[in-house]
N, C-alpha and C positions, 0 to 999 in steps of 0.2 A: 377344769374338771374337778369338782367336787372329791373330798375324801369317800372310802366307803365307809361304811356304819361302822364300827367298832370292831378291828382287824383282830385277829385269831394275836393270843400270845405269842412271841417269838419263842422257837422251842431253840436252843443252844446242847448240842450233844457234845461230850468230853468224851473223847478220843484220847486217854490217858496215855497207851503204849503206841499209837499210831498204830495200832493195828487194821492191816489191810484187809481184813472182814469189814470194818465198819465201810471202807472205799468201795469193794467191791458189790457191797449189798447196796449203797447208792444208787451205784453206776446202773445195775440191775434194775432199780424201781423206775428208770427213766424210760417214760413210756408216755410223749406227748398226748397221742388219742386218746387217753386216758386218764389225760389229764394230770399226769406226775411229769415233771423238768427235774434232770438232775445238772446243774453248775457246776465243772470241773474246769476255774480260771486258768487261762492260761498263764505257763510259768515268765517271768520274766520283765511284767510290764506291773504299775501301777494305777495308769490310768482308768478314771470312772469312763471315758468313751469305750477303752480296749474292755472292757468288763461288760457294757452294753452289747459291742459287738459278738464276747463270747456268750451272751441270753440270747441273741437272736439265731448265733449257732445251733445253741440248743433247742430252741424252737422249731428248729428244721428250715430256717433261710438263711440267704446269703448273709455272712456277717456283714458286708459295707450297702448303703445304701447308695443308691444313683438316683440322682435326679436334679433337681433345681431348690437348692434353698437360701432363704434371707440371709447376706452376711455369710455366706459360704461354710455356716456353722452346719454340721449333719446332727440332725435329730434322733441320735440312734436311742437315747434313753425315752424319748415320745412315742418314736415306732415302736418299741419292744414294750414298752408297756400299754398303748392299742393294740399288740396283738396278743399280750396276757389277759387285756379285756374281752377281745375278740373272741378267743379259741377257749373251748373246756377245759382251761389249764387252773386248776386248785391248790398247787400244792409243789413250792420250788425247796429242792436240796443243794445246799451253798457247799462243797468240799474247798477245805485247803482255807477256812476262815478266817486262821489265826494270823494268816498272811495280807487281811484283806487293809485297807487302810483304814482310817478312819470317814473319809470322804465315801467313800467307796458301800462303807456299811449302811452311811446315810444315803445312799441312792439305793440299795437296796430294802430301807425301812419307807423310803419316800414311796417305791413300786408295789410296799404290804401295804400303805395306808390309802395307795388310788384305787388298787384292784382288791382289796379283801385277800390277796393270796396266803397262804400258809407259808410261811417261812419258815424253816430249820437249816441253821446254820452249824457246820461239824469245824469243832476245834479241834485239831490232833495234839494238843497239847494237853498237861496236867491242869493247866490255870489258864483263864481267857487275858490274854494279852492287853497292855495297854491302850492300846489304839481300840481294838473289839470294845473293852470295856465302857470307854470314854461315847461309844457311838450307841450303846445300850441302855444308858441313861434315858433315854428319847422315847423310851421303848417301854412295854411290856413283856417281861423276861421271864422261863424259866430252864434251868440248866438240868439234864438228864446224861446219865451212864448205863453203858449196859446194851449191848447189840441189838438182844429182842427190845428192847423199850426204842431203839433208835428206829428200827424197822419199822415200827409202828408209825412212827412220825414221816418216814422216806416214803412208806406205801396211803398209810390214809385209809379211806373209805373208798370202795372200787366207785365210777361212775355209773349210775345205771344206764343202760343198753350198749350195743356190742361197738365198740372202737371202729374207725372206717377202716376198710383193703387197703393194702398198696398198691398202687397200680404195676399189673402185671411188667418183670424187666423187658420181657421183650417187646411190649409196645412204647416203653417209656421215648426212642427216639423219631418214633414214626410222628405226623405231622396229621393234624384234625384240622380238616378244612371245612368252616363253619360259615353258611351262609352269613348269618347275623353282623359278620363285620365286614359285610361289601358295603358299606358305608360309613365307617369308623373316621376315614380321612374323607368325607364328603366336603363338596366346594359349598354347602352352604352357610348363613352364618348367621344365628340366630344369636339373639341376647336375654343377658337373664333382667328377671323382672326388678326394678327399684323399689316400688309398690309394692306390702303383703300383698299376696296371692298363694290361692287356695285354687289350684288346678282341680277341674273333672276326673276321672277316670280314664284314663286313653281310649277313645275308638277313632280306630285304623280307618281313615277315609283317604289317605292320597298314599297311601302304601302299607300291602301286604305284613300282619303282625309276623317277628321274628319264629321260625320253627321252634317247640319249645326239645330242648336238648332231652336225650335218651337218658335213663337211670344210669346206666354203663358208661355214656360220655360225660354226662354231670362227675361223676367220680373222679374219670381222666380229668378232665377243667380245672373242678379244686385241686387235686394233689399237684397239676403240673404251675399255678397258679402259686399256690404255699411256697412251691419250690423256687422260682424266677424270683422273687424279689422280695427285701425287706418292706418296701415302700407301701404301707396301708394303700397309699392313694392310688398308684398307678397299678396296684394290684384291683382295688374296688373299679376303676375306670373300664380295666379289660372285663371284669365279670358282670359290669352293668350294661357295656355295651353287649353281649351276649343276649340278655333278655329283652331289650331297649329296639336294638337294632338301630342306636342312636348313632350318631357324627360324634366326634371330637368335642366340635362347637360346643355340640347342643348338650354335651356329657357334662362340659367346664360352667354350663347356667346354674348347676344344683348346687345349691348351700347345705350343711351341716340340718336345718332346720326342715330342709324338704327331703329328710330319709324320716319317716313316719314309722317307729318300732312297733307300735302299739297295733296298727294296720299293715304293717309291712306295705311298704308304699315307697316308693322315688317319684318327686315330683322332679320333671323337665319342662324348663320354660321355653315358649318361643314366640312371642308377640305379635309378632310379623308373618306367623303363618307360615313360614317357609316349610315347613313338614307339617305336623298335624295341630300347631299349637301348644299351649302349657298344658299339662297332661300327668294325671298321677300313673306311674308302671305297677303291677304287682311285682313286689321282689320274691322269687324264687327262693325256700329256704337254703339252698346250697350256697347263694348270693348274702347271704344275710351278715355271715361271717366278717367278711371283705368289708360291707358297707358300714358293720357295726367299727370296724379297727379304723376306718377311715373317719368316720367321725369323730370318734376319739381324740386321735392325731391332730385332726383339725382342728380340735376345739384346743389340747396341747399345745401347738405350733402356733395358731396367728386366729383363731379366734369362731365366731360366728359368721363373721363376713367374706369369708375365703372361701372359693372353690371347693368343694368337697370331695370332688372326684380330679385328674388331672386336668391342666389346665393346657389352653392352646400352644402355650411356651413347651408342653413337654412333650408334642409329640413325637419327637423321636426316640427320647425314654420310654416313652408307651409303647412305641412300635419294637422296640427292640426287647422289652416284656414277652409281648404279643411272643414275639421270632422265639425268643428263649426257651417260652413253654409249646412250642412246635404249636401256635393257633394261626391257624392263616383264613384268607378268604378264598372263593375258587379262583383259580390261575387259569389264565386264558390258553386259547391251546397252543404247540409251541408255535406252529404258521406264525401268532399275534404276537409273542412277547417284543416286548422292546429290550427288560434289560440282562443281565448273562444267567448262563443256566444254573436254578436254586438261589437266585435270588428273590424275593418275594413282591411280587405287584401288586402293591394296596391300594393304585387307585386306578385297576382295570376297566370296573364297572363304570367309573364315575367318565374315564377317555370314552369309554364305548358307547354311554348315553349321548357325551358330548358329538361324538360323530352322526348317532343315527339326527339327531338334533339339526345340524347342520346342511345333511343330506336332504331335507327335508326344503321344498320350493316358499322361496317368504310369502308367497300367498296364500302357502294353505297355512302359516302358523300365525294362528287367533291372537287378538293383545292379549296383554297379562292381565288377569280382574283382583289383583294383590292389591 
């Protein structure tokens, strides 16, 4: 991933008396939808991972990542800076600086030089410490005192238009059961293409396009979404398959290179025809987020030639995504379930096709013209 263009100076505020006004007007400008992150490290730890985990706190996910990765190494400084690239976030405040290490400040200079962000980092101290100093060199610096001059640098310029809702608390445990993923764990198994290809537009010929989701439920989606997981990926996975109405498989065919910004596009390959073919989706912009932080990550993490959304290795990470942010498919009714009650049947539709399938006399079913 390329540096950005010429990152904002680092602004460094002196906090001469530790005075708890400069902490608490921080704390106060911390208002993700709006693009301001306030960083309050937690005490006790040195580490550049525990430091990643506490950005992703602050960004509103879970600090640990799950999933599957190379070398059992977690990516938490990849994810959090795909989703500083991802989300309207302009503008991060560092408390408790003067503590931070020298490594520590390089991976925070490393995060202003990929994303453009605004950095201001608060010394409570009289003098920037040696470790700060030595990691500032790197940098373009300028040091500020004085509350209202610090304010300015914590708040910024508001973003224009209005921040999103929270989703109301007393829907947050109820459960949205979305047609679109009665086929997320589908038995088919399409492959991605070796060959450039430059898929058509999707039309829907051997199955109904996905309902497209309400203003109302797009909102529950993303927020319940942000919230389940740090994982770019298997977060973009559950919100593509939403518009897609795509399999697992056919999710794990997209590369990095087939999410098309410029068109808002997902292309999905499938060779073989097993559903409609290789096929560009329109991505929904409430989707765009998810898919922008996944490619990011991706390109972070292992390159152009990976998966861009999750892979068949992780569908149980993904399913348990899905469960976290209460997304399910329809549940059969109880006469049918097979397994105990509130556990969720993801592959009801796919037993129920296979039954009517079977029921059927082998002379009336036609070969296959595949």
């Amino acid at each position: 991933m390329p540096p950005a263009a010429r990152p904002p100076s680092v602004i460094v505020v002196i906090d001469r008396d530790d005075d708890a006004s400069h902490t608490h007007t921080a704390l106060a400008a911390h208002h993700p939808p709006s693009g301001r992150i306030t960083l309050h490290p937690g005490p006790g730890t040195t580490s550049e991972t525990g430091l990643a985990h506490d950005l992703l706190a602050a960004l509103g996910k879970p600090p640990l990542l799950t999933g599957r990765f190379p070398g059992g190494r977690q990516p938490a400084w990849e994810a959090a800076t795909a989703w500083v690239t991802a989300l309207p976030v302009t503008r991060l405040t560092v408390l408790r600086a003067h503590r931070l290490t020298t490594h520590r400040t390089m991976r925070l200079l490393e995060l202003r030089a990929l994303t453009g962000i605004h950095l201001t980092l608060v010394c409570h101290r009289p003098h920037l410490p040696a470790a700060l100093y030595q990691a500032l060199q790197t940098a373009d610096y300028s040091l500020t005192a004085g509350l209202d001059a610090a304010r300015r640098h914590y708040y910024g310029m508001p973003i224009a238009g209005p921040p999103l809702a929270d989703e109301p608390a007393g829907t947050v445990g109820r459960w949205l059961t979305l047609p679109a993923l009665e086929r997320l764990i589908s038995y088919d198994s399409p492959r991605p293409c070796t060959d450039p290809c430059t898929p058509p537009p999707i039309i829907w010929r051997h199955r109904p396009p996905p309902v497209p989701l309400t203003a109302h439920t797009t909102q529950k989606v993303a927020h319940r979404l942000h919230a389940a997981t740090a994982h770019p990926r298997l977060a973009a996975a559950a919100a593509a398959a939403l518009f897609t109405g795509a399999s697992l498989q056919q999710l794990a065919t997209a590369r990095p290179r087939d999410y098309d910004t410029a068109v808002a596009t997902l292309a999905l390959h499938d060779r073989t025809r097993y559903t409609d073919g290789c096929a560009a989706h329109p991505v929904p912009p409430w989707a765009g987020i998810f898919l922008r932080a996944a490619a990011c990550f991706t390109r972070l993490v292992s390159g152009e030639d990976q998966e861009l959304l999750a892979a068949p290795g992780d569908r149980g990470h993904l399913l348990r995504v899905a469960e976290t942010a209460k997304l399910r498919p329809p549940q059969p009714p109880a006469a049918r379930r097979e397994g105990p009650v509130g556990r969720v049947e993801w592959d009801w539709r796919e037993r129920q096709e296979a039954e009517r399938y079977e029921a059927v006399p082998t002379s009336r079913v036609s070969p296959s013209r595949r």
